[in-house]
Backbone bond lengths (Angstrom), bond angles and torsions (degrees), N, CA, C in turn:
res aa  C-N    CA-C-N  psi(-1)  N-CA   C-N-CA  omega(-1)  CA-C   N-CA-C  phi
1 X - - - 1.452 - - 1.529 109.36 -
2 X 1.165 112.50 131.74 1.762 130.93 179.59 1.796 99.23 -52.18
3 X 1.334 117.00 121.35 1.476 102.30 165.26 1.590 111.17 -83.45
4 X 1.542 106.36 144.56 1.620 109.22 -161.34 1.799 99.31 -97.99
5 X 1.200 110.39 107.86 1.289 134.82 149.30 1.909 124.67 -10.10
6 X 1.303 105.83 -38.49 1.240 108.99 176.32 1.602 123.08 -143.51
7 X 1.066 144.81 171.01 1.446 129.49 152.65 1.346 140.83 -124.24
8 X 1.071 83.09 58.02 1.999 108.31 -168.35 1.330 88.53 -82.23
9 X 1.531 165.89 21.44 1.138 154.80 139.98 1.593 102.09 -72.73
10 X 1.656 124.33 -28.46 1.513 107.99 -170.87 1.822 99.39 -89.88
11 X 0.986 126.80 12.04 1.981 129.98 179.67 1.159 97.93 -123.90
12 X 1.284 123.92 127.66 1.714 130.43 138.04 1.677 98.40 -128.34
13 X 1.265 81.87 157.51 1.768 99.37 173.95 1.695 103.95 -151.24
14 X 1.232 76.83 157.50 1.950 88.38 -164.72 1.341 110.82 -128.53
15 X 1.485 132.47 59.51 1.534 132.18 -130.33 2.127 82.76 -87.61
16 X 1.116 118.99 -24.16 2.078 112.49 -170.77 1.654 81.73 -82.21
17 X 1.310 148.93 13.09 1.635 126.50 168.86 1.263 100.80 -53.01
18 X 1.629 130.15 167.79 0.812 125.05 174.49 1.636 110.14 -93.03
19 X 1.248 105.00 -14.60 1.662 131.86 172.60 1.204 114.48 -95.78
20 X 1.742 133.15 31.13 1.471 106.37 175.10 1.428 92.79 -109.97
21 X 1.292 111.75 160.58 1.194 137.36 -21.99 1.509 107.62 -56.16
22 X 1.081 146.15 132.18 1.785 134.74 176.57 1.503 102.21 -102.27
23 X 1.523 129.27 15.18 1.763 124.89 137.05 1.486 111.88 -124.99
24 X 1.281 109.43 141.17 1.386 107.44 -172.90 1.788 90.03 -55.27
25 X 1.540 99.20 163.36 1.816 107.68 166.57 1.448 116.46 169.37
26 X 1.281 107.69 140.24 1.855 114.71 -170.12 1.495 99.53 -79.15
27 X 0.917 134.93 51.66 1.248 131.02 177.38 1.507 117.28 -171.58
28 X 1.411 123.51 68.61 1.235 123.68 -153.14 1.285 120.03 -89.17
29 X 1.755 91.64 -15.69 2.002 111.57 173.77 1.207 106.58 -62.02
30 X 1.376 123.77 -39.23 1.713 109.12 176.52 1.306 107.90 -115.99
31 X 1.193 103.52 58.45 1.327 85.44 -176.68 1.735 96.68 -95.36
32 X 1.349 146.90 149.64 1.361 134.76 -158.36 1.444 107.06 -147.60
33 X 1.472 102.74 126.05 1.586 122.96 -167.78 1.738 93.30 -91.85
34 X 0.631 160.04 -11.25 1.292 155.57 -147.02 1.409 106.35 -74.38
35 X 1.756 125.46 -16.85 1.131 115.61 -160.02 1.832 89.86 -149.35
36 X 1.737 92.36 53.17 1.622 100.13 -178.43 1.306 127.19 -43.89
37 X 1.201 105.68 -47.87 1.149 131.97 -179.26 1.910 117.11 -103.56
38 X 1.294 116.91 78.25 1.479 133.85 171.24 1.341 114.00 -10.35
39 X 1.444 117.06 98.24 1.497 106.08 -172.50 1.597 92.46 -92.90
40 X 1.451 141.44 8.24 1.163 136.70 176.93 1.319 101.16 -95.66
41 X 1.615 135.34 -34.83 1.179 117.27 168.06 1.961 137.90 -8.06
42 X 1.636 84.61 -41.07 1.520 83.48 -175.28 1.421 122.72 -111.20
43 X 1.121 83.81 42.35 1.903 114.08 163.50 0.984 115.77 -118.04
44 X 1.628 127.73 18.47 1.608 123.18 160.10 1.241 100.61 46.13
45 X 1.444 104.16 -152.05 1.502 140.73 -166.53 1.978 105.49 -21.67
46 X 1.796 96.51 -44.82 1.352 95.44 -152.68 1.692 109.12 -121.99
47 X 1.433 109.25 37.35 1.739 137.00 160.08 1.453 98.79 -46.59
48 X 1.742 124.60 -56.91 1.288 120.00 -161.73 1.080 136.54 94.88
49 X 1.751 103.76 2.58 1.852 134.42 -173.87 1.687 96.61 -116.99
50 X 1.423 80.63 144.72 1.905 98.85 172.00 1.557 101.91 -77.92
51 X 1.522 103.63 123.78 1.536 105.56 -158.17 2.274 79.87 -158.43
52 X 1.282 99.31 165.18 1.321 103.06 166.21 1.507 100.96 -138.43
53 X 1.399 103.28 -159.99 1.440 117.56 176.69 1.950 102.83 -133.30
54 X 1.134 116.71 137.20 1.182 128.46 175.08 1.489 106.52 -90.48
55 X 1.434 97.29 153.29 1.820 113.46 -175.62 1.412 109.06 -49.36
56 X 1.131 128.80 -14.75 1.711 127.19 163.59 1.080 109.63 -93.22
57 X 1.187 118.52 -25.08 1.567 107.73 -175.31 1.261 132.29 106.93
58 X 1.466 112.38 14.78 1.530 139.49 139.11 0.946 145.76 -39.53
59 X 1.383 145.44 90.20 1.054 138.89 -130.14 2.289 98.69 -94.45
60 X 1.189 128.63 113.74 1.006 130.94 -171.00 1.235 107.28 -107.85
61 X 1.495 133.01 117.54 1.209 151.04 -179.79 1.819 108.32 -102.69
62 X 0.804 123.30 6.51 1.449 133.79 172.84 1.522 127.49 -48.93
63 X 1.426 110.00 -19.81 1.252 111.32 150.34 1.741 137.19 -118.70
64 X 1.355 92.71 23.04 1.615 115.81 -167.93 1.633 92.32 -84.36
65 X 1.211 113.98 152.51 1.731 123.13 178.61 1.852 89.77 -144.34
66 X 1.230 132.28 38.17 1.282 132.95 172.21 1.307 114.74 -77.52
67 X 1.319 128.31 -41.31 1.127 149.85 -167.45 1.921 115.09 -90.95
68 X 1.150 96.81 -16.09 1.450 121.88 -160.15 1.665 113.51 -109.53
69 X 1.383 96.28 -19.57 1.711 110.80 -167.17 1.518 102.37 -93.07
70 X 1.900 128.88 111.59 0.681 128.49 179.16 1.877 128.90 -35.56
71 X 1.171 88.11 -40.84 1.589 113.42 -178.18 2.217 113.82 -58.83
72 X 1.582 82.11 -39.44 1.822 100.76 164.82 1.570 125.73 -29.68
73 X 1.645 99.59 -18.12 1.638 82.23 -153.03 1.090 121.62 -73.82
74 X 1.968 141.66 -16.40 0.849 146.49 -127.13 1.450 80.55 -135.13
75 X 1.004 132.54 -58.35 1.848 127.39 158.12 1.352 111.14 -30.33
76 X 1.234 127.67 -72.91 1.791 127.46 -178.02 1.425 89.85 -37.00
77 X 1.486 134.86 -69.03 1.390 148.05 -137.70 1.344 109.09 -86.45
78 X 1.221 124.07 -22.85 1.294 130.74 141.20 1.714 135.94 -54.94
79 X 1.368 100.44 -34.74 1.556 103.01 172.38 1.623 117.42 -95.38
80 X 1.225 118.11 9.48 1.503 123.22 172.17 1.908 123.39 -60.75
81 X 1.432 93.96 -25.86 1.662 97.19 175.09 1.989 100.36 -81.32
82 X 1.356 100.82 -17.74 1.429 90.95 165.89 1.232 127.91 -85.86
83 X 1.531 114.55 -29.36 1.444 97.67 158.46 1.684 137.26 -66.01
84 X 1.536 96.90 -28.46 1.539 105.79 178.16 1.618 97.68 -54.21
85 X 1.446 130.62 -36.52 1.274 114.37 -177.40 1.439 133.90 -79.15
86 X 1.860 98.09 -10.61 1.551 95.47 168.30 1.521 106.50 -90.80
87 X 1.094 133.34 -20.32 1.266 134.34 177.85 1.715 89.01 -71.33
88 X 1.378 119.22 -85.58 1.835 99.29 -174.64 1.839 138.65 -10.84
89 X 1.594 77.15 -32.57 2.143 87.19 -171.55 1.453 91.82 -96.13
90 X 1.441 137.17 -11.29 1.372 123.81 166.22 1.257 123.31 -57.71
């Protein structure tokens, strides 16, 4: 296998969203869309992001920057055999 030279596959940013930044944050240079949509979300309790639960019982990630933090990527990519296991018991 070719060793890859750079790692601009783990950053995207999408600065024309109509939502960027979509968490407030002092750091808007990295701030990283790549994982718009929280694939740790559906690991509840044990995602690893500052997240709460709303009076119904919603799980609100609205102030989490886990997903968002350039530095994230190898963390997100690390917890993927955990999602395969909540998806398995579905």
């Amino acid at each position: 296998m070719q060793e890859l030279k750079t790692e601009n596959y783990k950053f995207f940013q999408h600065r024309e969203c109509e939502f960027f930044p979509c968490h407030e944050t002092n750091d808007e240079e990295n701030f990283n869309c790549l994982f718009c949509y929280c694939p740790l979300y559906a690991l509840g309790e044990n995602c690893g992001g500052n997240f709460r639960y709303t009076e119904d019982g919603t799980k609100d990630c609205s102030d989490c920057m886990v997903p968002h933090k350039r530095k994230n990527y190898q963390y997100i990519m690390n917890k993927f055999k955990d999602i395969v296991e909540v998806a398995r018991k579905k």
